[in-house]
N, C-alpha and C positions, 0 to 999 in steps of 0.2 A: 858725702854726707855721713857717712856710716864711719870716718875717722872722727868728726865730731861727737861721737854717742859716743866714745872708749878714749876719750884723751886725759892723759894723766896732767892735774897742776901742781897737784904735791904727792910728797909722802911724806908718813910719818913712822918715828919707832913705839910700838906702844909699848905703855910703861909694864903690860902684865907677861911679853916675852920677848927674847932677844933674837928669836929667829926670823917672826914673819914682819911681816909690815902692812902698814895701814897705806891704801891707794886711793884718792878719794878725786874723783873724775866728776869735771866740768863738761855738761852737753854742749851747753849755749856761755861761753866765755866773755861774751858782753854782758851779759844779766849775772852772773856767773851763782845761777841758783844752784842749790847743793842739795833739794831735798827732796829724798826718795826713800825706800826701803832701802840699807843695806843686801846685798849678796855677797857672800861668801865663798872664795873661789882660792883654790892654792892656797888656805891664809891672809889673802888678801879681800879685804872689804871694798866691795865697787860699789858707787854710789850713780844710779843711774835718772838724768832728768826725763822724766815720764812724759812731760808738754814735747822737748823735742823729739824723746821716743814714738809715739803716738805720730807727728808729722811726718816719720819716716818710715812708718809702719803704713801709710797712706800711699807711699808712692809706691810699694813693693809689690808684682804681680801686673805692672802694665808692661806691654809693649806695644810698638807703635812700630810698622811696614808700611814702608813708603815702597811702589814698584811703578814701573811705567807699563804696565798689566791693566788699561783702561776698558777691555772688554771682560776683564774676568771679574767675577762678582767676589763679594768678601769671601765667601766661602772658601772658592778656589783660591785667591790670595791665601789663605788660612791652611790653606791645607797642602799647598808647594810649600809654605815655608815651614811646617812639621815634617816634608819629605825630605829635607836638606840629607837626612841620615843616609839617603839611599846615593847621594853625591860621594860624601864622606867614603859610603863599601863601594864604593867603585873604584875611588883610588886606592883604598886599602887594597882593593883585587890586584888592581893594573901592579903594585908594589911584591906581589905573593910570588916567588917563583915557581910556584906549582901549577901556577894558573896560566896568568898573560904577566910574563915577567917583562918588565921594560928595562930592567935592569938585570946583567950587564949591558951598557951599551958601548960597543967598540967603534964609534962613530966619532969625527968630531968637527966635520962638515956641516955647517946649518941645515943646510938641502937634507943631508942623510939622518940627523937628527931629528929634521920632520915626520920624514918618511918613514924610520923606524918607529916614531910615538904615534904616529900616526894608522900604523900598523897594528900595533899592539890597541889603541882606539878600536878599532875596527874589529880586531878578535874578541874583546870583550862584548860590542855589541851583537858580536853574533852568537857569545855564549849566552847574553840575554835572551836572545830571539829562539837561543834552543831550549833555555828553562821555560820561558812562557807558553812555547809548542807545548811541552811536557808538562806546565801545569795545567792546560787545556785543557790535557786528556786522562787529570787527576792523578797523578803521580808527579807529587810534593820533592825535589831535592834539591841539596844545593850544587854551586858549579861545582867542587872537588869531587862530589861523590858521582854527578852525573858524567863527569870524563873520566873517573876510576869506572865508573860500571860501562861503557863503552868501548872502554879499553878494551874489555873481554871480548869484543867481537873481533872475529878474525878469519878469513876465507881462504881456504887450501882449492888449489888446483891443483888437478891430479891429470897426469897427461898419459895414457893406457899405450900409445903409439905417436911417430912422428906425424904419421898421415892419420890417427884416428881422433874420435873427439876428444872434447877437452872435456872432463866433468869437473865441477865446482859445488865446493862442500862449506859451508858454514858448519865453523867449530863449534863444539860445547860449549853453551853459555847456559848464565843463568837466567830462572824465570823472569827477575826482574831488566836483567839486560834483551833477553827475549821482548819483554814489554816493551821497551823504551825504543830498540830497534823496529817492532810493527808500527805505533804511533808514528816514529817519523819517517817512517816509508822506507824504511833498508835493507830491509827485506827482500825488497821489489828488485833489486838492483843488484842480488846475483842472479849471476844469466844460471839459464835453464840449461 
């Protein structure tokens, strides 16, 4: 509909210069009315029918979702199809080699090409599961920064003797990786 509002039927040279040109644009080409305000654009005069402007300025701003989501009320209808975005960052993730890279895949077995995307699926859901732990417990990040600050964690065993204990040291970290490791319990999980 909107190639109808900007189609050219003629041009013309006007007589006052030799550079621009006169464009003078038919909406509705069966009536083929011509009267509007000029606009003025590059030089050129566009001549726009305002009746079928108006009828197409009417259709602008609907959408219409069809889903077979028969328990979900509009709302929720309304409000999956505004989260489509978080579809979208998940594949941009799974693409990120920083992150859950799926690429390279050295595979070229159907079976092993599941199993690797499949893979890679499954890591991403579980970086999910660890940002929502940590936005739980108020400490906002995203996946890059929360496996860079993880990264910092790292446990030295120190062995004094073959036959003596073993002691177990958590390295220098920082406050915020200190944080993130008590929240999800990592703490717990060097031995004594």
């Amino acid at each position: 509909m909107l190639w109808k509002l900007f189609r050219t039927i003629s041009t013309q040279k006007p007589p006052y210069s030799s550079s621009s040109r006169q464009v003078i644009v038919n909406v509705n080409p069966s009536t083929a009315q011509l009267i509007s305000v000029p606009h003025v654009l590059l030089g050129a005069t566009v001549t726009v029918n305002r009746t079928e402007e108006a009828s197409h300025l009417n259709t602008l701003g609907k959408t219409i979702l069809f889903t077979s989501q028969d328990a979900w009320s509009p709302e929720m209808v309304i409000q999956a199809f505004r989260n489509k975005y978080l579809v979208e960052e998940a594949f941009k993730d799974l693409k990120d080699p920083l992150l859950v890279a799926i690429r390279p895949m050295f595979h070229w077995t159907d079976a092993c090409i599941r199993a690797h995307v499949f893979t890679c699926v499954l890591g991403l859901l579980l970086l999910s599961l660890l940002r929502k732990e940590l936005i739980d417990h108020g400490i906002i990040a995203s996946f890059r920064h929360i496996l860079e600050t993880l990264a910092e964690l790292s446990l030295t065993a120190i062995f004094t003797s073959s036959t003596g204990p073993e002691l177990y040291r958590l390295n220098k970290i920082s406050p915020e990786a200190s944080a993130m490791a008590r929240h999800l319990g990592l703490l717990k999980m060097v031995p004594k």
